[in-house]
N, C-alpha and C positions, 0 to 999 in steps of 0.2 A: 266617216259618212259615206253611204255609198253613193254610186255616180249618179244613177237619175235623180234621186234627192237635189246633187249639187244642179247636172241639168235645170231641175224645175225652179232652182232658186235664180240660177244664172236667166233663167227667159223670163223672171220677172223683171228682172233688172235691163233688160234687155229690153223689153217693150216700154217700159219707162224710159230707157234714154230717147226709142223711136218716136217718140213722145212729141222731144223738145228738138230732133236732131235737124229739123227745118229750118229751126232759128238758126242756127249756127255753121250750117253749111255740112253737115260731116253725113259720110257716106259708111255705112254700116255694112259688114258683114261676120257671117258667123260660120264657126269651124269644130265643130264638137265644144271642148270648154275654154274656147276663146272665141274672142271678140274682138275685131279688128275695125278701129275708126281713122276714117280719113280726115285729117285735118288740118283746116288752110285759116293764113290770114284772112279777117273778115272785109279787108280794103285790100290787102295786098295780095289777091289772088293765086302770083303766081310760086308762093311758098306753100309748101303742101307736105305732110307729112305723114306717116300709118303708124297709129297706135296700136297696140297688142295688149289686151285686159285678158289676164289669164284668171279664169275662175276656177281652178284647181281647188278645194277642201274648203271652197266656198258655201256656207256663208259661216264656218267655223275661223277661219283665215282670212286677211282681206284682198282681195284681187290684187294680182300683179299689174303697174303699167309700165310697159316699157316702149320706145319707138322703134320698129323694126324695118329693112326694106320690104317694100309692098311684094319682089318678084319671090325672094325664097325665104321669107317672115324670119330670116336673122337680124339682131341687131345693127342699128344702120343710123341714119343721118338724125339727128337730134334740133331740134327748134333752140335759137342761142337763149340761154339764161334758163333752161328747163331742167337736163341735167343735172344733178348733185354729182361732185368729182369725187364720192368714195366711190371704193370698191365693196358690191359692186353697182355698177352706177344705175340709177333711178330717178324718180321723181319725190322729191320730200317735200308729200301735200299729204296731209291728214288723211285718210282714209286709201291711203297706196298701203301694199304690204312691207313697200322698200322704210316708209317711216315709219311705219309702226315695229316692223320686225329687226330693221338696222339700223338706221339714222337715230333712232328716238325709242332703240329696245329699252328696255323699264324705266320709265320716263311714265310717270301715272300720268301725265295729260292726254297721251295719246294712245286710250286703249282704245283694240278695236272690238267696235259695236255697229254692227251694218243699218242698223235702222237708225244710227246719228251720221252714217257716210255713205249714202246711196251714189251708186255711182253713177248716176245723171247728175250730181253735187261734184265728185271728184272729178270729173271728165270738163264741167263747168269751170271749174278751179284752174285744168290745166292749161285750157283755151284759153284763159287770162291771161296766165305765165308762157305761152305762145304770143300771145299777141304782146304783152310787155317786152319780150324779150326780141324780134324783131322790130318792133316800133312803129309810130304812123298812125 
């Protein structure tokens, strides 16, 4: 797929999450085919973390998430209970590329279909397992 193809498919998705990103505190930025959301406890403010949505061979693949530091976007400090401890490490929530392509490679439940896992749903999903996993 070539690249503005994926571009145009990733700023759908993109103006979709800018959507709901009120509700839930997160602060959005964009960087060619990533997307990088800040995201915090909804009561506990002072836990804060930057997520990394790679849209790479998107929407043939499903978006990478991983949490990176916000100064030089490597992998970095992870929300407790979010993580999956394989290699290598990810989020195993339905519509991440880490479950679908490693945790749950052919595993017919979880193919990926981007209009059954938009990622204003998967970003939803993670914030849960942020907030579970902190507590409060």
């Amino acid at each position: 797929m070539d690249i503005e193809t994926m571009k145009t498919k990733m700023r759908e998705q993109v103006d979709d999450v800018h959507k709901i990103a009120p509700a839930y505190g997160w602060s959005i930025q964009e960087d060619d085919l990533f997307m990088y959301v800040e995201m915090r406890h909804r009561r506990k403010l002072e836990h804060v973390y930057f997520l990394r949505v790679a849209f790479d061979d998107y929407p043939m693949r499903a978006p990478s998430y991983v949490f990176v530091n916000r100064d030089n976007k490597t992998p970095g400090s992870w929300p407790p209970g979010v993580k999956h401890g394989a290699e290598p490490p990810g989020i195993c929530t339905p519509g991440t590329r880490e479950c679908i392509e490693v945790y749950h490679k052919n595993d017919s439940q979880y193919q990926w279909d981007p209009k059954k896992y938009p990622t204003r749903m998967v970003l939803m999903e993670i914030q849960k397992l942020l907030e579970k996993g902190i507590g409060g």
